[in-house]
C-alpha positions as CSV (number, residue, x, y, z in Angstrom):
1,X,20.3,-28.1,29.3
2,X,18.8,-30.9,27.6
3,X,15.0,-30.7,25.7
4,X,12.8,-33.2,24.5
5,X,9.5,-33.0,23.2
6,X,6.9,-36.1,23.8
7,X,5.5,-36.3,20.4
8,X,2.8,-38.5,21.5
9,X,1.5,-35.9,23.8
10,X,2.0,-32.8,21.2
11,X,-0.5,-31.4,19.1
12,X,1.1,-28.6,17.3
13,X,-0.2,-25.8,18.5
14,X,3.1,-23.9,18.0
15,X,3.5,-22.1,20.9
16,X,7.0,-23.4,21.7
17,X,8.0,-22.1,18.1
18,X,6.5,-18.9,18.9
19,X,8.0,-18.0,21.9
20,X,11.4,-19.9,21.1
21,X,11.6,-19.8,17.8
22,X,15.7,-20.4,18.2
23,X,15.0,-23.8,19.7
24,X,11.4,-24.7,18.5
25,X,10.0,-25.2,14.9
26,X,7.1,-27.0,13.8
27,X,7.8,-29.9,11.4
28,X,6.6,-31.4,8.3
29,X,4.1,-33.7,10.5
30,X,2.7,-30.5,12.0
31,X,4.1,-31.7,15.4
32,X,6.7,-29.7,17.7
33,X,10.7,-30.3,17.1
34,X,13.8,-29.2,18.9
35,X,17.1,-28.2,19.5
36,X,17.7,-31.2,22.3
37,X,20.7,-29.0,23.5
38,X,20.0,-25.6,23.1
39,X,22.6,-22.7,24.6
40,X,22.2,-21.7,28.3
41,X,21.6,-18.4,27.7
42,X,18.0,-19.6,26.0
43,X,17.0,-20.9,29.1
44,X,13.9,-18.4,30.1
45,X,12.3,-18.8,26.4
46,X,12.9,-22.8,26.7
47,X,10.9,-22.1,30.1
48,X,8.2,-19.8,29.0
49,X,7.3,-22.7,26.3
50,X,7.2,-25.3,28.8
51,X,5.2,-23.0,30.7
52,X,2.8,-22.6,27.5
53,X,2.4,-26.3,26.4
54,X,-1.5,-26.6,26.5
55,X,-0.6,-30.7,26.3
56,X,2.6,-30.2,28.7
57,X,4.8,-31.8,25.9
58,X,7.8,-29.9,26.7
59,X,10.5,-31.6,29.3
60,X,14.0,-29.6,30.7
61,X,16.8,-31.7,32.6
């Protein structure tokens, strides 16, 4: 699983962090970063953040 995060589109709400904290911290910028290859078994909260995205930041492949 691969995870990127379109900084140009996020604005650091910090939902991603809060429902995946493993794989999703807010940075010094205030914006989202990442884990780009988090473990398979984090799949559902990588999902659930996707999901949350108000600006629909948050890509899977």
């Amino acid at each position: 699983m691969r995870v990127e995060i379109d900084r140009g589109l996020c604005e650091g709400h910090g939902l991603c962090a809060q429902l995946a904290p493993e794989v999703f911290d807010v940075g010094d910028d205030d914006l989202a970063v990442c884990d780009d290859h988090p473990p398979e078994h984090l799949r559902a909260a990588v999902e659930a953040s996707v999901n949350a995205c108000p600006r629909q930041a948050i890509s899977v492949s």
